[in-house]
C-alpha positions, 0 to 999 in steps of 0.5 A: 193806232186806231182802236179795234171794232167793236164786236158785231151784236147777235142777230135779232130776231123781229117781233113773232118770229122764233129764233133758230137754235140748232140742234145737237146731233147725236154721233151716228153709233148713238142714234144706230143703238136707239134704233136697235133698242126700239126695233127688239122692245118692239118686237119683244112688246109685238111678240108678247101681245099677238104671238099666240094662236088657239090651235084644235089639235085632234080632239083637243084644242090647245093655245099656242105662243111664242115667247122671247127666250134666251135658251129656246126650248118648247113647253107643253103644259096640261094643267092641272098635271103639269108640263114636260120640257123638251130641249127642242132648239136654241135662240131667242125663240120658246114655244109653248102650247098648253091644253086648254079644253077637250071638244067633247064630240071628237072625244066621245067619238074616240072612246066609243068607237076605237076605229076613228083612231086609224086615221087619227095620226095623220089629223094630229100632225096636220092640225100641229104643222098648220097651227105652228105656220099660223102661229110663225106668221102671226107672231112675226106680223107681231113683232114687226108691227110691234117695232113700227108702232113703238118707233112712231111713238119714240121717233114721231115725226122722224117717219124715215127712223121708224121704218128703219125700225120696222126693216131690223124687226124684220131682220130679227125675225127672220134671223130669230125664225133662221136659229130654231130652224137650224138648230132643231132637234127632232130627238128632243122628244125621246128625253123630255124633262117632266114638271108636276104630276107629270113627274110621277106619271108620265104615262099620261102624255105617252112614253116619249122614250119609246119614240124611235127617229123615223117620222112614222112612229113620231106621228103615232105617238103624237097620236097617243100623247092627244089621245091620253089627254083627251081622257084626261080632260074628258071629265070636265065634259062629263061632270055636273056642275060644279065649278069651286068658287074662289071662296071654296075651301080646298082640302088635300087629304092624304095618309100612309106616306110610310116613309117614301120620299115620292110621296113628297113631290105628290103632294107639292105637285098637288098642292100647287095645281090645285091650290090647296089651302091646308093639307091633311094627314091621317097618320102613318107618316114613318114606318117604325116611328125611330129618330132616325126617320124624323129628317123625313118630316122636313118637306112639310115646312116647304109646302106653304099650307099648314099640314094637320097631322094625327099620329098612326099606329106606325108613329111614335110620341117622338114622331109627333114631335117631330112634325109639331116642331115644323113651323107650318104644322097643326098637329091634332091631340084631342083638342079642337084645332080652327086651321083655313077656316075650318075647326077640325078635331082629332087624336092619335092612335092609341096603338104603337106596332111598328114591330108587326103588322096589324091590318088584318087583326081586330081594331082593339077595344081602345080605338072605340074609346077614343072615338067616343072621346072625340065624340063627347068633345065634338057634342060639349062644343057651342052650337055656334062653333061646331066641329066641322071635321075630325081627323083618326087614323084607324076608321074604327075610330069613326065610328062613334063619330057618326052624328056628332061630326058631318065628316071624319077622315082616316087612313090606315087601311091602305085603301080608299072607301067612302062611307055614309053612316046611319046618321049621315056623317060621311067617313071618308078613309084614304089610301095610302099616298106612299103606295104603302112603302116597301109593303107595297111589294109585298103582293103581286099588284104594287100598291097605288099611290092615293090622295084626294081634293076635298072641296068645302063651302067656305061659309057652311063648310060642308063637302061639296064635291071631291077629286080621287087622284090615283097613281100607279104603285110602284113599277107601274106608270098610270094616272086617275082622276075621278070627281064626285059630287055631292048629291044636293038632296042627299038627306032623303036618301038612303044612307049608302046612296046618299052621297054621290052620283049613281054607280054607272054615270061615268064621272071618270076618266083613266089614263091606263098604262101604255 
């Protein structure tokens, strides 16, 4: 038996030549799935990167985009207020507009001639319908470009792969586009879900409930909702300027809560918008000071700023307490207190009357004595440490301030008032942020819902310029805004011109009920 052959040897490759080792092929349903990733990240990259248009709408001129979202929905943000949600449709798809700056001409030209709203409707509904088509043939370019690039990238030289990437992208598209069209709610608009100030004011960008089906009516309101932001923007047009500088410390001011839990969400709403970096409160946090009210206090440590407080006549020791107990709490005793940079000074109200009403009786003489108190302390510190602010909560208190501090601030009297003392000290009384509780319903006009922006210069931390937020009391949907600035040769003034812009200049925008 002869032996067997020996096994052929493997070919040999001659010198500078490579050999040829085959790939292994991947099973179809693997390559189809890498496809599809490369073809939807494309588009989600696409979508992210060009999706967006700068839209003039009206008077107002606004940036839209769509974004990829698991729910739909459209969002119209107009900060500083907020946003309002409507469940307008499902799919893969969101839009959002947002208010980015006011052309002051168009919004001048509605303010001082109220006829150029006649032909208004038609104009929004024109400019929304051309810039959502721009927006829709922009985004979807996008998002089939977006595929083609990131499958050339990932397939390279497999050229035929990424077309087919770019031929699904347009799929996407088109079936992305299919699902809003087919499930548009045009009856989203009359429930819509408010975020922010918007919450608490909605009359800013209508009363989208009074909207009925017909598409008349739709464009009228459309109107109404551009037309009450463009008053809403027209203050950045009509102030000096000012503009806060990231260094710029930002006060939120606000006082005679009483006891409304509305006031809370004011004040987180606020806060966030405007990025404040420590809140003031110049007393009256409860209305008679029980144990009972103290679970009013716990929002405080939710606000993520430190929260200053004084006692008012309205709170008791155990109040006080309460509030220190919160972990983001400063609560001022008679003592210098340095809180964001700033040494603030402060003392309770020596009066405790939850029992009676004391507005309009005559502040007792112990209110003058802890002001001149608070005035030693303010003169005993260094001059390399001043005082820059003292927190009281009756402005009687103030007073004897005038001089020592540049600036007090104080509640109690439910009203907002801005003074310049005969020495130049700015006392600065607040309204009442709770609308004065259910005292709020004791006149005909419910109490208006008040708190300010303070803006300080970090480095001398002297008042700049401030912000007047008003809201309608309760029963009443309005909002206001109001900016002054500090005049930068108030010294050579007269005390009570010195401190802002003449009467007359219209620093100010309201949006009224309705």
């Amino acid at each position: 038996m002869s032996d067997p052959s020996p096994p052929a040897a493997p070919p040999t490759s001659s010198p500078g030549t490579r050999s040829r080792v085959p790939w292994r092929r991947w099973p179809r349903s693997v390559l189809i799935a890498e496809i599809l990733l490369v073809a939807l990240v494309g588009c989600w990259l696409g979508t992210l990167v060009g999706g967006r248009v700068d839209v003039r709408v009206g008077p107002v001129q606004t940036e839209m985009s769509v974004v990829p979202s698991l729910t739909g929905d459209s969002v119209v943000a107009v900060p500083p207020l907020g946003r309002l949600s409507l469940d307008s449709h499902d799919g893969p798809l969101r839009l959002a507009a947002q208010v980015t700056r006011i052309n002051t001409a168009d919004a001048r030209q509605i303010f001082n001639d109220p006829a150029s709203l006649n032909g208004l409707p038609e104009r929004v509904v024109a400019d929304v319908r051309a810039g959502v088509l721009r927006l829709a043939l922009r985004a979807g370019l996008a998002a089939v470009a977006g595929a083609l690039l990131l499958g050339a990238l990932v397939f390279r030289r497999r050229l035929r792969r990424a077309l087919v990437a770019g031929g699904v992208a347009v799929g996407v598209v088109l079936a992305s586009g299919g699902a809003a069209a087919a499930t548009w709610n045009p009856e989203a608009i009359n429930e819509p879900t408010y975020d922010g100030l918007l919450a608490i004011a909605p009359s800013v960008v209508g009363d989208a409930r009074s909207i009925v089906a017909d598409f008349e009516k739709y464009e009228q309101q459309l109107a109404k909702i551009v037309t009450n932001v463009s008053r809403l923007y027209d203050v950045t047009s009509t102030l000096p300027a000012y503009t806060p500088d990231p260094s710029t410390i930002r006060l939120l001011h606000v006082s005679d809560l009483h006891l409304n839990p509305a006031a809370w969400e004011v004040i987180r709403s606020i806060a966030e918008q405007f990025d404040v970096d420590l809140i003031v409160d110049s007393g009256d946090i409860t209305d008679h000071g029980s144990g009972a009210e103290d679970r009013f206090l716990d929002p405080i440590a939710t606000l993520g700023v430190p929260y200053v407080f004084v006692r008012g006549n309205h709170d008791s020791i155990g109040t006080e307490a309460a509030v220190a107990a919160q972990p983001t709490a400063v609560v001022l005793g008679g003592d210098v207190r340095e809180v964001a940079g700033l040494r603030i000074l402060g003392a309770p109200d020596p009066r405790f009357t939850p029992d009676k009403d004391t507005r309009d009786t005559d502040p007792p003489p112990s209110l003058e004595q802890v002001g001149e108190q608070l005035a030693a302390t303010a003169r005993a510190q260094p001059s390399t440490a001043p005082v820059d602010l003292v927190v009281v909560h009756d402005p009687e208190m103030g007073l004897p301030l005038d001089g020592p501090a540049p600036l007090v601030l104080a509640g109690h009297g439910h009203e907002r008032e801005i003074r310049t003392l005969d020495q130049g000290t700015v006392l600065f009384e607040q309204g009442s942020t709770g609308g004065a509780g259910l005292r709020g319903l004791e006149g005909e006009d419910p109490t208006p819902v008040q708190c300010s922006i303070l803006y300080l210069n970090r480095e001398t931390r002297t008042l700049q310029a401030w912000d007047d937020i008003t809201l309608g009391g309760l029963g009443l949907t309005s909002a206001q805004i109001e900016r002054q600035v500090v005049d930068p040769v108030a010294e050579e003034l007269a005390p009570d011109e010195s401190l802002v812009n003449p009467p007359g200049v219209p620093y100010a925008f309201r949006v009224p009920n309705g």
